[in-house]
C-alpha positions in Angstrom: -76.9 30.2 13.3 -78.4 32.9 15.3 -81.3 35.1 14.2 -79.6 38.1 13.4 -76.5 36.3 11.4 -79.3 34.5 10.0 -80.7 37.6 8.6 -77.1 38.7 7.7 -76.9 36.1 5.6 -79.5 35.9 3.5 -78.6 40.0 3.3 -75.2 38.8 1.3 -77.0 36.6 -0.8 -79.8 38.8 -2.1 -76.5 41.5 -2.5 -74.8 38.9 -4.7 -77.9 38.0 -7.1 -78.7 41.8 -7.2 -75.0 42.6 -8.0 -74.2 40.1 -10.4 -77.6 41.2 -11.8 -76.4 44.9 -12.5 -72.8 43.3 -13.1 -74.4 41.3 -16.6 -76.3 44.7 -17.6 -73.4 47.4 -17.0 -75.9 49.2 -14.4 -73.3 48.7 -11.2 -73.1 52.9 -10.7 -75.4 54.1 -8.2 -79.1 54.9 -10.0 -78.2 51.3 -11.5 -78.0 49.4 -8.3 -81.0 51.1 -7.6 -83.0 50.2 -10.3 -82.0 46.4 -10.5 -81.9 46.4 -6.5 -85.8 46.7 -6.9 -86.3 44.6 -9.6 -84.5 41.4 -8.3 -85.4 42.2 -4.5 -88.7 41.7 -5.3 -88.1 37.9 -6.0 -86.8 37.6 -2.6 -88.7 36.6 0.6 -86.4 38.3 3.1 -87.7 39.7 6.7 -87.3 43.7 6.4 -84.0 43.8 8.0 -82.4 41.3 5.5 -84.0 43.5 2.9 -82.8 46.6 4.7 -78.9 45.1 4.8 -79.0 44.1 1.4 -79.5 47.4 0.0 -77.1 49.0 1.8 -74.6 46.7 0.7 -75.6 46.9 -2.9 -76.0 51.1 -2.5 -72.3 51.0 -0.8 -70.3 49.0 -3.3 -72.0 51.1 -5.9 -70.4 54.1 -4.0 -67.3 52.8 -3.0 -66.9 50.3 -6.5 -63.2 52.1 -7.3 -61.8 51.9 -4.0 -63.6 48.1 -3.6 -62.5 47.3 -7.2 -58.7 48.2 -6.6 -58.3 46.6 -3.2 -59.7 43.4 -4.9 -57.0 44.1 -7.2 -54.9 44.5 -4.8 -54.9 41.1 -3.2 -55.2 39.4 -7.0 -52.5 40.5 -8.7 -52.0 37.4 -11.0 -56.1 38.1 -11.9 -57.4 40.0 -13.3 -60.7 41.5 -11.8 -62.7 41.2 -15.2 -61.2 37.9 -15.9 -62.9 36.9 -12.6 -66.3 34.3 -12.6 -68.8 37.0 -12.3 -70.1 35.0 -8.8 -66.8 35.7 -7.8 -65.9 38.7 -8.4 -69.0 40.4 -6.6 -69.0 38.1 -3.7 -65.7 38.9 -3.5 -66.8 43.1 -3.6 -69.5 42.5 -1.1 -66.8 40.5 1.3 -64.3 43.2 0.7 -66.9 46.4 1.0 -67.5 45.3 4.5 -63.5 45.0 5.1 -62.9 48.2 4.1 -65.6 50.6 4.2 -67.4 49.1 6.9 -66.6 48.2 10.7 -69.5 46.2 11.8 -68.7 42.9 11.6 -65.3 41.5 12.7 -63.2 40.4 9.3 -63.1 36.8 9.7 -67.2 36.8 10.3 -66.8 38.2 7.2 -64.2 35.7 5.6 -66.4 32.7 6.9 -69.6 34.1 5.1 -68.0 34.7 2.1 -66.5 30.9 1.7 -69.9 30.0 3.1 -72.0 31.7 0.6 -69.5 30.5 -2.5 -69.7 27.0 -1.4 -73.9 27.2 -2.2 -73.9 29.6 -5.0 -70.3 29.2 -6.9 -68.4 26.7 -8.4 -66.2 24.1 -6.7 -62.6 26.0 -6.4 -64.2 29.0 -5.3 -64.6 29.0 -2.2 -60.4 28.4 -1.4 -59.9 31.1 -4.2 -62.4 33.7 -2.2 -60.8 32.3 1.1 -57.5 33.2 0.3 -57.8 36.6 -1.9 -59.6 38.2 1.3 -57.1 36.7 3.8 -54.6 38.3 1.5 -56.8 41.4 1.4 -57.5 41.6 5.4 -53.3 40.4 6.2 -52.1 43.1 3.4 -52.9 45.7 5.6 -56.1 47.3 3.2 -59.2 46.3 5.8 -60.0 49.2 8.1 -56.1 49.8 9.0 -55.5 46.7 10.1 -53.0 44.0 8.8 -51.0 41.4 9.6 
């Protein structure tokens, strides 16, 4: 793994311990992400561009949290998001922020990290379950106007 997917990575997995952080303590709206962005960050060792990445992933699904929450919806019908084990649920809205709001990073980079990254910090059947509620997210047709 190359230095900047390196960097990307740990980026995603500072996000998901800051977000399931505000997630347990209600504080996922905006000044909330803030606050608990800075108290959890500082338990990290990231370089300043991991750092950097992380917050604006944390900052933009505290923006974007409806429109992330209901295309996470979207692709789990049979689920729902509340139900969802809270490692899950916001890798899953970190994985599907970048689908939809973002354009940087091709979506199955994306996919991989996200099945990557539950592998290490979720439990066993995750990383299937993430796999295929973003391929049904990215092949519905709800990730930056693409689809299947």
């Amino acid at each position: 793994m190359g230095e900047a997917a390196s960097a990307r990575r740990k980026a995603r997995e500072a996000a998901l311990q800051v977000l399931y952080a505000a997630d347990a303590t209600g504080r996922l709206d905006g000044p909330g992400i803030a606050d608990v962005f800075d108290e959890v960050s500082d338990e990290f060792a990231l370089p300043r561009r991991a750092r950097e990445r992380a917050e604006t992933l944390c900052r933009g699904i505290a923006r974007d949290l409806e429109r992330v929450d209901a295309a996470i919806a979207s692709a789990t019908r049979e689920w729902k998001l509340h139900r969802l084990a809270s490692v899950d649920r916001n890798l899953l809205r970190i994985a599907a922020w970048e689908l939809v709001c973002e354009a940087e990073t091709p979506p199955e980079v994306i996919i991989d990290e996200a099945v990557e990254i539950a592998r290490r910090f979720a439990s066993e059947t995750s990383p299937a379950f993430v796999n295929g509620v973003l391929d049904a997210l990215w092949h519905g047709g709800g990730v930056r106007g693409e689809g299947a």
